[in-house]
FIVO-371358 format. One record per residue (C-alpha): residue number from 0; x, y, z. Coordinates in steps of 0.2 Angstrom, whole numbers, plus 5000, padded with zeros to 4 digits. Layout:
<pts>
PT  NUM  X  Y  Z
...
</pts>
This chain:
<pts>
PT  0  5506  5298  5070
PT  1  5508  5293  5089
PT  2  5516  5277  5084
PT  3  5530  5287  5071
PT  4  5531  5299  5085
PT  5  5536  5286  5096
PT  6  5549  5277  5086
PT  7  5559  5293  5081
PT  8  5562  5296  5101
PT  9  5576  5304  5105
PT  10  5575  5302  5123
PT  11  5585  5314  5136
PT  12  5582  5306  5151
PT  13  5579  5316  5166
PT  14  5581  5302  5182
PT  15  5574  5315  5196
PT  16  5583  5311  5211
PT  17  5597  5299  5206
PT  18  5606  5307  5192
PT  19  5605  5306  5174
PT  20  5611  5292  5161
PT  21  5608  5287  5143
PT  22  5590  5276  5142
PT  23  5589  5261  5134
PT  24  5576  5250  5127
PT  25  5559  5260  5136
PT  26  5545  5253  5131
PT  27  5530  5263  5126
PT  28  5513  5263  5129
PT  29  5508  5247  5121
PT  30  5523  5239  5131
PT  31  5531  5238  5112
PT  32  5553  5239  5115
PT  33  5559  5256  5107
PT  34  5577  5250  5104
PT  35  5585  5265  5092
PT  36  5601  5267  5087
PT  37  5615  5271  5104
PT  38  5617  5285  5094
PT  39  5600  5293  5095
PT  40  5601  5294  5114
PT  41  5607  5311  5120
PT  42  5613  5316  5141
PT  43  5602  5328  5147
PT  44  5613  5339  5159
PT  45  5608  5338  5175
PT  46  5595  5352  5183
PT  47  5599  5363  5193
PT  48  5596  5356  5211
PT  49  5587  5372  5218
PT  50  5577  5369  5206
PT  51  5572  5351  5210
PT  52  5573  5356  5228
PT  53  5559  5370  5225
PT  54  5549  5357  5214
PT  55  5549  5346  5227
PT  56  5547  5357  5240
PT  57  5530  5367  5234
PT  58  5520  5354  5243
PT  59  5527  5357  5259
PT  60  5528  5375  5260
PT  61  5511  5376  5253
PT  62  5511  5393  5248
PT  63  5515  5394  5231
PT  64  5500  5391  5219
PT  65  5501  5378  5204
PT  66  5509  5385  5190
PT  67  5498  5394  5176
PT  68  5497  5392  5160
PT  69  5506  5405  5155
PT  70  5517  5406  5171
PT  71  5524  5389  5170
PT  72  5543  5392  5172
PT  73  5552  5405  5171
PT  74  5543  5421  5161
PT  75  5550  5422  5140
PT  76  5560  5436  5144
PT  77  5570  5427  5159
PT  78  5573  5412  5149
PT  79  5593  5408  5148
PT  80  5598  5405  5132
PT  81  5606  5390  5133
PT  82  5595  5377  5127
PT  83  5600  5362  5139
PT  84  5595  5377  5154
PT  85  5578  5380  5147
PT  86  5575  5363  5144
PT  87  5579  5360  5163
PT  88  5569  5374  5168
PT  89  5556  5366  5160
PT  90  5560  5348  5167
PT  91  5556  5356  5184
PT  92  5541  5364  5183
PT  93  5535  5351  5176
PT  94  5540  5341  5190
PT  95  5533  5353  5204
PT  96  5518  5353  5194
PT  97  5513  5334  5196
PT  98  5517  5335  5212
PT  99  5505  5349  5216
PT  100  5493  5343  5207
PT  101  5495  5327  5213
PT  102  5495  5318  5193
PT  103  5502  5301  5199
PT  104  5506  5294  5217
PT  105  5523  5289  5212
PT  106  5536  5300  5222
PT  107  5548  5309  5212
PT  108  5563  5296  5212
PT  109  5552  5283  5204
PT  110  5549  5296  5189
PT  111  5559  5301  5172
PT  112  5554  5314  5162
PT  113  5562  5311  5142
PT  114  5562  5327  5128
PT  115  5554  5320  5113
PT  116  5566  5329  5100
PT  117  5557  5324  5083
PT  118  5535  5329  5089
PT  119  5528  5333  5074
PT  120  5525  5349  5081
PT  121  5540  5363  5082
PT  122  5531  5376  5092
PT  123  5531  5364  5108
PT  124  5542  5352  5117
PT  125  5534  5337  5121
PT  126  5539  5326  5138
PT  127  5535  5310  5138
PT  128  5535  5304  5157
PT  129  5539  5287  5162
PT  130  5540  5277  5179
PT  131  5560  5277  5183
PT  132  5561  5258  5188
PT  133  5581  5259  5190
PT  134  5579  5265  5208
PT  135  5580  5253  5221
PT  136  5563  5260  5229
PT  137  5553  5261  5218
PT  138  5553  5243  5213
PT  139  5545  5235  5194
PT  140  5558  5226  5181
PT  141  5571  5239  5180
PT  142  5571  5232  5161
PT  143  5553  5242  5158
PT  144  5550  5261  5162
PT  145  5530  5259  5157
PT  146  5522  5277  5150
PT  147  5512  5288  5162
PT  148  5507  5302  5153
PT  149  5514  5319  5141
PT  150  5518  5337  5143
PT  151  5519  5348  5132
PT  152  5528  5364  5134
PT  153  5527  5380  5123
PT  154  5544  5387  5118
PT  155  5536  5403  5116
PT  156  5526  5407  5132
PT  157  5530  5391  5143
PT  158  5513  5387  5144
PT  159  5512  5367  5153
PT  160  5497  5357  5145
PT  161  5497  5336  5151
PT  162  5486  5323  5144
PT  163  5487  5314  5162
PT  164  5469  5307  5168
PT  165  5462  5310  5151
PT  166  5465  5301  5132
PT  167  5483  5301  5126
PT  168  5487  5315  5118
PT  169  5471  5325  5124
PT  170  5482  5340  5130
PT  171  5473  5352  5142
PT  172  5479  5368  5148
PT  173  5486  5365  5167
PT  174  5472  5378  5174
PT  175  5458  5367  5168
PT  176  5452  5350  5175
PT  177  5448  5334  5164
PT  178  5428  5330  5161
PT  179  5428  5318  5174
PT  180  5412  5316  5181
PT  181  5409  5318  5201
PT  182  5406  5302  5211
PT  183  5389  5296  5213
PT  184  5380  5283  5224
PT  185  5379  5270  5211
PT  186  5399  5272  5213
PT  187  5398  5262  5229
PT  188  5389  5249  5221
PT  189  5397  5231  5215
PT  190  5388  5217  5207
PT  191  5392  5201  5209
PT  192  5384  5187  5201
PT  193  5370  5196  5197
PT  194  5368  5203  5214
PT  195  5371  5221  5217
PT  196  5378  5227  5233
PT  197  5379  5243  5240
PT  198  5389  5252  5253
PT  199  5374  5254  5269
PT  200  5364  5243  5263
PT  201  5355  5230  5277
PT  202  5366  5214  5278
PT  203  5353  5201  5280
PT  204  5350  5182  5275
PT  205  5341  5186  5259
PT  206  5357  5195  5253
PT  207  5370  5182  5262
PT  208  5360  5165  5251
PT  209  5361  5177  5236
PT  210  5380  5176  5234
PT  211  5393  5164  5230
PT  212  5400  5152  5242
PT  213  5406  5158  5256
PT  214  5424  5154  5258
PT  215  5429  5160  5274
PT  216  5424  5171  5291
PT  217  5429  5181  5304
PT  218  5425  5193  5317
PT  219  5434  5208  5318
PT  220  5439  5218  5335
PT  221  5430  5234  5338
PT  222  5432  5252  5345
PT  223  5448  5260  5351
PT  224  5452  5273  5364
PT  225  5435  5271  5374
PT  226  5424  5269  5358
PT  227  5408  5260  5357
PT  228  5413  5241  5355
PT  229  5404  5239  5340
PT  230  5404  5222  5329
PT  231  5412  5218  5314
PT  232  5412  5202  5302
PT  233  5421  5200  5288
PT  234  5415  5189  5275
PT  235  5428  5181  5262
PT  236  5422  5175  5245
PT  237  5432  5171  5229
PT  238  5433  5189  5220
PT  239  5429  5197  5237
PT  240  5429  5204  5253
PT  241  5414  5210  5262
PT  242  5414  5219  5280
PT  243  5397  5218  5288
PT  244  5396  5231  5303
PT  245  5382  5240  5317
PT  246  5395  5253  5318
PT  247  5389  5270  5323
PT  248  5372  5260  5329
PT  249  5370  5272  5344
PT  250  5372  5290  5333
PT  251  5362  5282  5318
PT  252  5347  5277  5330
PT  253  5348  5259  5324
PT  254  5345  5241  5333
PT  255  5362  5236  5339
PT  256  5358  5219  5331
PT  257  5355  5225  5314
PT  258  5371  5223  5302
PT  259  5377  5236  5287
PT  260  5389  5231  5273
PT  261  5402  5244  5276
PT  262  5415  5240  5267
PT  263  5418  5230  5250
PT  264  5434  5226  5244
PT  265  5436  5217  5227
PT  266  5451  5206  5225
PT  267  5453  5200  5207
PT  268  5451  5206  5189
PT  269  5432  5194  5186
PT  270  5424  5212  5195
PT  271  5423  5229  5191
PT  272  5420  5246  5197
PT  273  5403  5255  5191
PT  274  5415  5264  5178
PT  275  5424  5247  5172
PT  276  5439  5247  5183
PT  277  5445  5231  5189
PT  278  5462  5222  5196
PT  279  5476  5222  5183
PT  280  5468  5240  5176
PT  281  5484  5251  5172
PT  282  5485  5266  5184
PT  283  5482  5279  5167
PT  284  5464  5269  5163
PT  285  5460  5273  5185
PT  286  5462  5291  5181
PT  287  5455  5294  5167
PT  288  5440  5287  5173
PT  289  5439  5295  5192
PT  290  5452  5311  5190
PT  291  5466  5312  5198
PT  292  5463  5307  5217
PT  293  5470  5309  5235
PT  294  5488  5301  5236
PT  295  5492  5291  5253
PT  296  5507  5279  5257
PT  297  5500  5266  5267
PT  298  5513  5252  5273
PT  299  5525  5255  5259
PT  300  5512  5255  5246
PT  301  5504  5269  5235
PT  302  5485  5272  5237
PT  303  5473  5283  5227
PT  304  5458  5290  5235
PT  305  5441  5297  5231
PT  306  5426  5301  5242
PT  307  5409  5306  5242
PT  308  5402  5310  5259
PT  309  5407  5296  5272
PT  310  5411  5284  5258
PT  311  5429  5282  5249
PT  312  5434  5272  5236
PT  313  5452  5269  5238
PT  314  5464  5258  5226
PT  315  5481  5252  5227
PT  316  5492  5255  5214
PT  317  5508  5243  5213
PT  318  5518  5243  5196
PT  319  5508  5255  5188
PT  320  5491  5242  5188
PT  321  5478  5244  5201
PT  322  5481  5230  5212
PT  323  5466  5232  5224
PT  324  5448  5242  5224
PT  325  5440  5243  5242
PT  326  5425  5253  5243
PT  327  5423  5258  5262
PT  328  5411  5268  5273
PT  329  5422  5262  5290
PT  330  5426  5275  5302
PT  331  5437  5263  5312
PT  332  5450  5252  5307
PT  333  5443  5237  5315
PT  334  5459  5222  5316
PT  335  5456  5202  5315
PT  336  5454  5197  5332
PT  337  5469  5184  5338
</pts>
């Protein structure tokens, strides 16, 4: 069924942020071309801008709630009756909806949002929501708008369910969270060639002969704004990276001397996260294993961000792949040393 409901796409592409224009060739899920007939494309009119600016707006002002369930847009009985209006009514709660909720890192000009006309199911629209590659910041073959994830939208109540962070086509209701389970120690833990490492665990010769080659090291400049001038090495091997540290020594009531691995970062697909994630992963395989996490912009690029205590496990998401997993317990941002 999802593939017949793929190919009979009639896609109304809703470019947030830089207009509207007829799609061509989008891939779907499986990075298979859908190349219908020109005819079989529809222009969505645009939506109303008060309402993308109070979509985009929700996270700013903070006050108003995530949309319910059964409060999604706009109450049946205030629905215009023009159908291109509901549908962009729709469109934009939708939209103020991932960004409260924080369902991809993407910002809203690197989005599209497409009615599926033909979705097995008449009761509902279904939105199918795709990276917008066409705007220049946003960056990706503009040739490719890979899948993200669905809505779905009743056309009786409004009711929003998404199968974002979970299997496609697994709709939830927007008031309840995916079955994700919470973040656990052995979260933090890596192995690597048969060796398990673990964030806080001593950093010592037994573990240092254990490894792989060592490719490379360097010492790392500690302690900022009158700080303690702790110690940092960062130990560089094929697949990885590997920060030893005494940092917080003095609260911990530890020897000075003694080193920590503080902070693991994994830099190639031959390692894997305790829940199977690895470089190259796509973004929708991170979230349905972890949930959705914390979004930050660091440098230009988008980070996700979970934590557990003192320790985060952050990954960098570029093209819609996870491009970098660093698992961290630093509480300073120690910098190579010129």
């Amino acid at each position: 069924m999802f593939f017949s409901l793929l190919s009979r796409l009639l896609l109304i592409t809703v470019l947030a942020g830089c207009g509207y224009a007829i799609a061509a060739e989008l891939p779907d899920i499986y990075r298979a071309p859908l190349t219908p007939p020109a005819e079989e494309f529809t222009v969505l009119s645009p939506v109303n801008h008060s309402l993308h600016e109070e979509a985009d707006g929700a996270l700013a002002d903070s006050v108003a709630p995530p949309p319910s369930a059964n409060h999604a847009a706009l109450p049946s009985s205030q629905q215009p009756e023009d159908e291109d209006s509901r549908q962009n009514e729709i469109i934009a709660a939708i939209l103020k909806a991932i960004r409260q909720r924080q369902l991809t890192p993407l910002p809203s000009e690197c989005l599209s949002m497409s009615i599926v006309a033909d979705n097995d199911d008449p009761a509902w629209y279904l939105i199918d929501v795709r990276e917008n590659r066409n705007h220049p910041a946003c960056g990706g073959d503009p040739e490719t708008a890979p899948h993200l994830f669905f809505f779905r939208a009743h056309k009786a109540d409004d009711a929003l369910q998404t199968d974002a962070g979970v299997e496609p086509e697994d709709f939830y209701p927007l008031e309840e969270k995916p079955a994700v389970a919470a973040l656990t120690m052995e979260d933090f833990t890596v192995q690597v060639a048969g060796v398990t490492l673990t964030l806080g665990q001593p950093w010592n010769e037994d573990v240092m002969m254990s490894l792989p080659p060592e490719r490379a090291r360097q010492a790392l400049a500690s302690g900022q704004n009158g700080a303690p001038a702790y110690r940092y090495v960062q130990h560089r091997y094929d697949a990885l990276t590997l920060t030893a540290a005494n940092e917080n020594w003095d609260r911990l009531q530890r020897s000075a001397d003694d080193r920590y691995i503080m902070q693991i970062a994994l830099l190639d697909g031959s390692l894997t996260t305790q829940r199977g994630i690895h470089i190259g992963a796509p973004a929708a395989e991170m979230l349905r294993s972890y949930g959705p996490g914390e979004a930050s912009e660091r440098g230009g690029e988008s980070w996700l961000s979970w934590r557990l205590a003192e320790k985060t496990l952050s990954v960098r998401l570029s093209d819609g792949v996870v491009s970098q997993i660093v698992l961290s317990q630093l509480q300073q941002r120690p910098q190579a040393q010129p």
